[in-house]
N, C-alpha and C positions, 0 to 999 in steps of 0.2 A: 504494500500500500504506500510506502513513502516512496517508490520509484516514482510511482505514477504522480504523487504530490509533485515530487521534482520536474517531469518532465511540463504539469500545468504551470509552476511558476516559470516556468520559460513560454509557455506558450502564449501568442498573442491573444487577443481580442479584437476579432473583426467581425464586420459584417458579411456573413456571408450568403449564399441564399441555394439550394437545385435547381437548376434550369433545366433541366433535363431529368429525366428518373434516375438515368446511370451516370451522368456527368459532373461535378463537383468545379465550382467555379469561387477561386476566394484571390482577393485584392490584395492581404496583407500577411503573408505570411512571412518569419522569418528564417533569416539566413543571415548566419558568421563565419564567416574566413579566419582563420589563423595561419599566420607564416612567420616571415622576419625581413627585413629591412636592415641593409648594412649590419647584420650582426645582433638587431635587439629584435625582441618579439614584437609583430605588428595585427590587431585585431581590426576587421572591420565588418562594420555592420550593417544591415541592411532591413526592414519591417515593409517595406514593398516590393513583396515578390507574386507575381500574379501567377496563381496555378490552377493548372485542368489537370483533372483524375477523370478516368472512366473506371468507373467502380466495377463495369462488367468486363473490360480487358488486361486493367491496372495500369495501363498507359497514362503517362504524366508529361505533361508541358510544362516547366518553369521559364519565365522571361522574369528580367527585371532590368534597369538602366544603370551603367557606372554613377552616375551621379548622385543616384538615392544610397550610395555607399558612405557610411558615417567611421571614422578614425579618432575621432576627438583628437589628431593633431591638427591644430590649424590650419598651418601650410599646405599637409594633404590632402583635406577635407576641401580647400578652396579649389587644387589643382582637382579635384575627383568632381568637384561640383559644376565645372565647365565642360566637362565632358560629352559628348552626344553616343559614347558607344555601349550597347547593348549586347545583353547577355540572353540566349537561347537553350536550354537545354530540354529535349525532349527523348523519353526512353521509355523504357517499360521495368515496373518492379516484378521481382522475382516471384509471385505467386499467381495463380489461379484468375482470382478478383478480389475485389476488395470488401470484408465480411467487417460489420458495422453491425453485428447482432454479440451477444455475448461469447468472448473466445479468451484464451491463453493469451498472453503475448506472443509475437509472431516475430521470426527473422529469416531476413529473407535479402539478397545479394540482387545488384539492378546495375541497367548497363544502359547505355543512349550516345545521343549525338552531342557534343558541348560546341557551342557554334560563338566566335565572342569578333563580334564585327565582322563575321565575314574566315574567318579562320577556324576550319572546325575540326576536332580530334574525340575519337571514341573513348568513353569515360566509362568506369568499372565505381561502382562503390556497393556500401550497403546498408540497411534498412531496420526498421524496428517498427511495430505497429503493434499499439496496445490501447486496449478497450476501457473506457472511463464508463465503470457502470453503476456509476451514484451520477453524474452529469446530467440536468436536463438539457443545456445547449448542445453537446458536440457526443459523440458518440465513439472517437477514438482519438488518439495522436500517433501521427504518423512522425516518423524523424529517421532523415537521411545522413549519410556521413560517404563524403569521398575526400579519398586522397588524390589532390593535384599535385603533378609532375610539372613544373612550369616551364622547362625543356620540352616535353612532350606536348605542350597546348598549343603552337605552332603561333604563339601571339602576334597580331598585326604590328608589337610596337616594340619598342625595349623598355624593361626597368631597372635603371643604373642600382646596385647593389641587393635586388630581388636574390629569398632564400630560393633553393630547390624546391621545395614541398610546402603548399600552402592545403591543410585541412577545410573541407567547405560541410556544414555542419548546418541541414534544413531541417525548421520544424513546423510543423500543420496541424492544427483541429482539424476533423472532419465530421461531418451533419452524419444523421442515420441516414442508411438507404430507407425510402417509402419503399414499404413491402406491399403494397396496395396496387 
């Protein structure tokens, strides 16, 4: 029970809604990067990330823009807030579909496209999906974890003393499926 406490205090609050019976569509969810920066650890953040779930194939679409990226270093945060380049990621997680009724925690390994302006590289991470069954809003938390290779992400740009490996670390509410 306190996993689950931990994972709600990380989770946001948004508005979300089903537009569809199988489709899940949410404005805010988040996403943390950790890596390093000339030698010291560098965090950054982001609370608008726009994701589609199809709850019947478990296929996921993340987008969000460099800009909505927060550092709390000044200088960074100024140079990330002129930015016009966008982030793409669309894949599939490793199960079946996506069960929003009473379950175990689930783990489960997911693969996709990461596309960042225009430069894109096939991305390996994995997953955790667990069932909040005292919640009347949301019906599970989903939370993703990949490790980026920033060698391997084939970037449009350079960044002068970027670490190797930057952790990217999403997490999601999601509504019950209408069984109706």
């Amino acid at each position: 029970m306190k996993k689950i406490g931990l994972f709600i205090a990380f989770v946001f609050t948004s508005w979300c809604s089903m537009v569809a019976q199988d489709t899940y569509y949410s404005r805010e969810a988040t996403l943390k990067l950790t890596g390093q920066l000339n030698g010291e650890d560098l965090h950054l953040q982001t609370s608008n990330v726009n994701v589609v779930i199809d709850y019947e194939t478990a296929g996921i679409d993340m987008r969000f823009e460099v800009k909505t990226l927060n550092t709390e270093i000044d200088s960074l945060d100024k140079m990330l807030s002129k930015s016009n380049m966008k982030v793409h990621f669309s894949g599939k997680l490793g199960l079946e579909y996506i069960n929003t009724a009473n379950h175990p925690p689930l783990k489960f390994d997911l693969e996709g496209w990461l596309d960042i302006n225009g430069s894109r590289s096939w991305i390996k991470g994995r997953g955790d999906l667990y069932h909040l069954g005292y919640s009347s809003a949301y019906s599970c938390v989903l939370s993703i974890t990949i490790l980026l290779d920033t060698e391997e992400l084939n970037l449009p740009f350079e960044i002068p003393g970027i670490g190797d490996e930057f952790e990217a670390v999403m997490q999601h509410a999601l509504l019950e499926l209408d069984k109706n």
